[in-house]
C-alpha positions in Angstrom: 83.6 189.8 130.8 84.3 190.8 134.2 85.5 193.8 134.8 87.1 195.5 138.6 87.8 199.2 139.6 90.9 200.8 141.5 90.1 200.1 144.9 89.4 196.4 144.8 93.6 195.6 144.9 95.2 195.2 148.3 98.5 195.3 148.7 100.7 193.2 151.8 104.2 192.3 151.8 104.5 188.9 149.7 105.9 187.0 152.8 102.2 187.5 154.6 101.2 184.6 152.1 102.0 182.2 155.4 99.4 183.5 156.6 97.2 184.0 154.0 97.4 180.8 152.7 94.0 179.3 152.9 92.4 182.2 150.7 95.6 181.9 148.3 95.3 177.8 148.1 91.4 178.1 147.5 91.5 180.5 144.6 94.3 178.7 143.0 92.9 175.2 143.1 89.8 177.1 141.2 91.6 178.6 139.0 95.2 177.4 138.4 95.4 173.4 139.7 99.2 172.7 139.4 101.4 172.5 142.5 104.1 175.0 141.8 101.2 177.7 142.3 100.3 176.6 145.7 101.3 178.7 148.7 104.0 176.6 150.2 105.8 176.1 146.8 105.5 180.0 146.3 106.5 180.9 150.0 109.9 178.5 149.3 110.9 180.6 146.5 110.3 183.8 148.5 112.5 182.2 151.3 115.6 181.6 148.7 115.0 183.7 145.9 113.2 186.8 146.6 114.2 190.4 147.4 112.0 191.6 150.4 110.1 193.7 148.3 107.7 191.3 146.5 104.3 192.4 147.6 101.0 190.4 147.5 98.2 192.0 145.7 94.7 190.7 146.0 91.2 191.3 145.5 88.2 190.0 147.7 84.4 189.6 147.8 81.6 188.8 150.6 82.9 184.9 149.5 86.3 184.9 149.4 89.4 186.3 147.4 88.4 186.9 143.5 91.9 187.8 142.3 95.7 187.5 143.3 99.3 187.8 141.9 103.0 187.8 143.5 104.8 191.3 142.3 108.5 192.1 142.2 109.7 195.7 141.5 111.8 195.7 138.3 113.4 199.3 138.1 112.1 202.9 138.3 108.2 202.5 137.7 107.9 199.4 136.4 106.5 196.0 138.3 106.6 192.2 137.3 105.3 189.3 138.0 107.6 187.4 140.7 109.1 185.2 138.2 112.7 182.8 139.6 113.8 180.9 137.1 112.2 177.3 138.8 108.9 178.5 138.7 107.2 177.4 135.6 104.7 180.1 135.2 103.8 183.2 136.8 102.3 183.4 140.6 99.0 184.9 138.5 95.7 183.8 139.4 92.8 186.0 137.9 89.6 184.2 136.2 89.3 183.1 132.6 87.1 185.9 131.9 88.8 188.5 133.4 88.8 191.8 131.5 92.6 191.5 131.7 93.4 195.3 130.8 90.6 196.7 133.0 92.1 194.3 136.0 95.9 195.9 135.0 95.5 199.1 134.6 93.2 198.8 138.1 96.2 197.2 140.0 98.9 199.7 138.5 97.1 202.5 139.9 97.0 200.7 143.2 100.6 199.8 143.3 103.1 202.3 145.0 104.3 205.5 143.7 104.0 206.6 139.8 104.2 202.7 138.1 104.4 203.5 134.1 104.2 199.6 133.9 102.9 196.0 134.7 104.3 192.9 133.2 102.9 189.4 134.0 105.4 186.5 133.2 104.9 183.1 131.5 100.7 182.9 131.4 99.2 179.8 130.9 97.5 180.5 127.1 94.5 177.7 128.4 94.1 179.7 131.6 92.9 183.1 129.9 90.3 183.9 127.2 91.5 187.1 126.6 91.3 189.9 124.4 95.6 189.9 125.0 95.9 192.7 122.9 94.9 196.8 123.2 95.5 200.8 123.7 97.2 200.1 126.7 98.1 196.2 126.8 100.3 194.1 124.8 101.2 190.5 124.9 104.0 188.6 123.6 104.7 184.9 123.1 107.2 183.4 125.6 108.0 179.9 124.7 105.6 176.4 123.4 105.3 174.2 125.9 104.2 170.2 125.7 102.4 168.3 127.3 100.7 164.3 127.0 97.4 163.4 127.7 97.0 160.0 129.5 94.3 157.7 127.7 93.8 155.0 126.2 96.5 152.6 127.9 100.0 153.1 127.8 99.7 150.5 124.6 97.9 152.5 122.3 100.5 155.6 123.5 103.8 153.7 122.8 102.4 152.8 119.3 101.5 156.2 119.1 105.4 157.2 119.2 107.8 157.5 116.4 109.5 154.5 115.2 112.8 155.4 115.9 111.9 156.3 119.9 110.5 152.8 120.3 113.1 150.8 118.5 116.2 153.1 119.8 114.5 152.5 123.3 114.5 148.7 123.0 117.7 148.6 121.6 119.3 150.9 124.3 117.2 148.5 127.6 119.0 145.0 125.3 122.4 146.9 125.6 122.5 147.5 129.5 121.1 144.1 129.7 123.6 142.5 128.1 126.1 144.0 130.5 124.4 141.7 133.4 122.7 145.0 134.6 119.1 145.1 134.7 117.7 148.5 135.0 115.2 149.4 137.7 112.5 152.4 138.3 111.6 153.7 141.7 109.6 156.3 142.8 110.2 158.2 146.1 107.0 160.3 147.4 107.6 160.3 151.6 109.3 163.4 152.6 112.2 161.5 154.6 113.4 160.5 151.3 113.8 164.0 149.8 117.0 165.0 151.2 118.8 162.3 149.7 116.9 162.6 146.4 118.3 165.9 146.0 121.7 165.1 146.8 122.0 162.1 144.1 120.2 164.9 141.6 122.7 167.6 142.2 125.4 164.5 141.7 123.4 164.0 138.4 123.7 167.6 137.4 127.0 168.2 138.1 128.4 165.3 135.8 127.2 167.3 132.6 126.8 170.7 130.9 125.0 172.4 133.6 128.2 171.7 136.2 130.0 174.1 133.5 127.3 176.5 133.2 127.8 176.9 137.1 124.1 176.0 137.5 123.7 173.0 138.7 121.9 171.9 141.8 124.3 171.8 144.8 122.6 170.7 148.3 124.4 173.9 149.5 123.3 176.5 147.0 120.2 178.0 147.1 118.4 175.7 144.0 119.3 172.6 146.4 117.7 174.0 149.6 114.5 175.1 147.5 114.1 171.7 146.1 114.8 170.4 149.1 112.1 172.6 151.0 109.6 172.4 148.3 109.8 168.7 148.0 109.5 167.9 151.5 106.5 170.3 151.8 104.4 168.9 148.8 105.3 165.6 149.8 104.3 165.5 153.1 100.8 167.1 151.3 101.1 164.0 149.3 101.9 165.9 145.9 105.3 165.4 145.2 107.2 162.7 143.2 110.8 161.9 142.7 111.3 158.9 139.7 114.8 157.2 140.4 116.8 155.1 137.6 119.1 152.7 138.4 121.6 151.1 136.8 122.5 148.3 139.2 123.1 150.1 142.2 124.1 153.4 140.4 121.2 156.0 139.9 121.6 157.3 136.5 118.4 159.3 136.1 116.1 161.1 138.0 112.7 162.9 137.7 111.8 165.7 140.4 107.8 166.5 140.0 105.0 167.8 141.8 101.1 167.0 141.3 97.8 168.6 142.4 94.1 166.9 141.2 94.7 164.9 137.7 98.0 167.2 136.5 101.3 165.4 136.8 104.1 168.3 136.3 108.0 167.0 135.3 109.8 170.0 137.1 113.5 168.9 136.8 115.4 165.7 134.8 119.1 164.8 135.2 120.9 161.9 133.6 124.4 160.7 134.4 126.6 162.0 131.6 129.2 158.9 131.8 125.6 156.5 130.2 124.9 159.3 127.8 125.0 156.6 124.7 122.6 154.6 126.2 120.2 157.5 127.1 119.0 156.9 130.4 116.6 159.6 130.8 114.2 158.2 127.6 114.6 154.3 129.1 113.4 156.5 132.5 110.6 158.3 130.9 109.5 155.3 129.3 109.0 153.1 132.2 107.7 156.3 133.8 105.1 157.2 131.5 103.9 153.5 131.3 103.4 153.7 135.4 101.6 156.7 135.2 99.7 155.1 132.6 98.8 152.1 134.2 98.0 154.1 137.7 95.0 155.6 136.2 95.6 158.3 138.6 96.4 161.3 136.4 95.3 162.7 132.8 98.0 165.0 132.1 101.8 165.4 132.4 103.2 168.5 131.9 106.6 169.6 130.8 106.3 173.4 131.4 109.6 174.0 129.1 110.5 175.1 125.7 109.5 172.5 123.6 112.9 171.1 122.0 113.0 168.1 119.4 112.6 165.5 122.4 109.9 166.7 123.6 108.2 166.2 119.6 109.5 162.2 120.8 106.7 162.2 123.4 103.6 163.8 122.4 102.3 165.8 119.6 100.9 168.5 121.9 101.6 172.1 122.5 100.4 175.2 123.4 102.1 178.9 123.9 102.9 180.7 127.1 102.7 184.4 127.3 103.7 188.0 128.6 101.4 190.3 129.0 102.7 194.2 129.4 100.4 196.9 130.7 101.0 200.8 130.4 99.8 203.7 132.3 98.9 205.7 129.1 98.1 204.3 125.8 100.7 206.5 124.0 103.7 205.2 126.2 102.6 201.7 124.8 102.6 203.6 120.9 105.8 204.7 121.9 107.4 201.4 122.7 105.8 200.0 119.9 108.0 201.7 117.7 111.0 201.5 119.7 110.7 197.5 119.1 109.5 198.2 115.4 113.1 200.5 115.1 115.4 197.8 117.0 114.0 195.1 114.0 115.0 197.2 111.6 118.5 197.8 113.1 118.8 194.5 113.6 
C-alpha cells in the first residue's frame, strides 16, 4: 500500500486547472475514466458554481502527477471535496492502493491554517481498495448506484428484464401508435446542436415536479449555461451525447450524457409531464439501450444516482458510493463518534 508524506501536496487556486490540464486529464484517464472528471467538465462547474476559494491540491513524481483532488473550504477548519450537486462523484483521483489515511492526514497538514478536518464526497467504492475505516478516518455510505453492462446483444438483455417492463413497454409504443404518431429516437453529438438541446430539456423540466421545486434547468440560470458549456466542450472532444424522443414533431424525452473509453454515463433525463401515462422516458431508454447495444461501442452505462425502483427495471446491478472523513487527532474522531452515537439515541 502506498503510502506519501507532508510535503508531497501542492496547493494552487482550483481555477489554474486550465492550465494544468494535461497533467489533470492524464491522471484521470488512469485512474478515474468517466467524463464528468475530465478537466473541462470540472473547470465548467468552477466557472458557475464555485466560490473562488476552491484550491487544487496535487502530488507529483519525476513521471508525472501521482495524486489530485478539487477542495472547497466548508467552515472554520474543516475542507471538502468540491462537490455541486451535477457532479456525480467527487473531483478525487488518488490510486486504488493508496494508503487513504496516510494520503489525508498528509494533505490536511498541507492545507492552510489549523484544518481539524477532510471530507471527500461521493467515492466511487470500485475505485478504492481501502482500509475506509481507522483512528483518525471514517467512512460513510452515501447512496447505491446502478449501472448495466452491455453484452450479449440487446436480445438476451430485454429478456433479461421483468415481465411487466417488456409488456407495459409494448403496450405503451401500440398506444402512441394507434394515435397515427410513430415515435422516433435521435441522437445529437455535434456541438452546434447543444444549445437547442438544452433549451427543449429545460422545456422538459419545467412541465413537471422539478419546475415546482424551483430547480429546473432554465437556459438562463446557471444549471442551463453549465450544461450548455459542458456539452459543447465534451462534444466537440467527441464525448458527449444528447438522446431526443419524439412524439411526431414534439420532443417528449431527452437524455443528456457524456462518455470517455467504453463508459456511457446518463447525467440528466426529462420527460414531458402532459405523456406521463404513456411513459416516454422507458419507450426512450428502451430504444436507447438497444442502440447502444447494437453499436458495440461501449460496455457500461452508468446512472450515477440513487438507485430508485426504476432503476431495479433495468439492471440488477449496484454498488455503494462513499464519504470518507479525516481528523487531525484521533480523539476528535472518538469524540464525534459519540456525538452521532448520542443523536441516534435522541432520535
Amino acid at each position: 500500500m502506498k503510502t506519501t508524506s507532508t510535503m508531497d501536496w501542492k496547493l494552487v487556486p482550483a481555477k489554474q486547472l486550465a492550465t494544468l490540464a494535461t497533467h489533470w486529464d492524464a491522471l484521470q484517464a488512469k485512474l478515474l475514466p468517466h467524463a464528468f472528471l475530465r478537466s473541462d467538465f470540472l473547470l465548467c462547474l468552477l466557472d458557475q458554481f464555485g466560490q473562488g476559494r476552491e484550491l487544487l491540491a496535487y502530488r507529483e513524481d519525476d513521471i508525472g502527477w501521482t495524486a489530485a483532488l478539487l477542495l472547497r473550504p466548508r467552515g472554520k477548519g474543516r475542507w471538502n471535496s468540491f462537490q455541486p450537486s451535477q457532479l456525480p462523484m467527487g473531483p478525487v483521483l488518488l490510486p486504488a492502493d493508496e494508503d487513504l489515511e496516510a494520503a489525508l492526514q498528509s494533505l490536511l497538514r498541507a492545507l492552510p491554517g489549523l484544518v481539524l478536518g477532510v471530507g471527500l464526497t461521493q467515492l466511487d467504492s470500485l475505485a478504492h481498495m481501502g482500509p475506509f475505516d481507522g483512528a483518525r478516518l471514517r467512512h460513510q455510505h452515501y447512496i447505491d448506484t446502478a449501472w448495466v453492462d452491455v453484452e450479449n446483444g440487446f436480445e438476451a438483455y430485454w429478456e433479461g428484464r421483468g415481465k411487466n417492463l417488456r409488456q407495459n413497454t409494448r403496450k405503451q409504443l401500440k398506444k402512441i401508435e394507434a394515435t397515427g404518431v410513430t415515435p422516433r429516437l435521435e441522437m445529437i453529438d455535434t456541438p452546434e446542436l447543444v444549445a437547442l438541446a438544452i433549451k427543449q430539456y429545460g422545456m422538459l423540466e419545467n412541465s413537471g415536479w422539478k419546475a415546482e421545486l424551483g430547480t429546473a434547468i432554465s437556459v438562463d440560470g446557471a444549471q442551463g449555461r453549465f450544461y450548455r458549456q459542458a456539452l459543447e466542450s465534451a462534444a466537440a472532444a467527441g464525448r458527449a451525447r444528447i438522446y431526443r424522443y419524439w412524439f411526431g414533431d414534439e420532443v417528449v424525452a431527452m437524455d443528456l450524457c457524456v462518455h470517455q473509453d467504453d463508459c456511457l454515463v446518463i447525467l440528466k433525463t426529462a420527460y414531458q409531464q402532459a405523456h406521463q401515462a404513456v411513459s416516454p422516458s422507458t419507450l426512450m431508454r428502451a430504444e436507447e439501450f438497444k442502440a447502444v447495444f447494437d453499436e458495440g461501442r461501449f460496455k457500461r452505462i452508468e446512472f450515477f444516482g440513487r438507485v430508485m425502483e426504476w432503476h431495479t427495471r433495468w439492471t440488477d446491478k449496484s454498488r455503494p458510493l462513499m464519504h470518507l472523513t479525516a481528523y487531525r487527532w484521533a480523539w476528535l474522531k472518538a469524540l464525534q463518534d459519540r456525538l452521532n452515537r448520542s443523536k441516534t439515541r435522541a432520535a
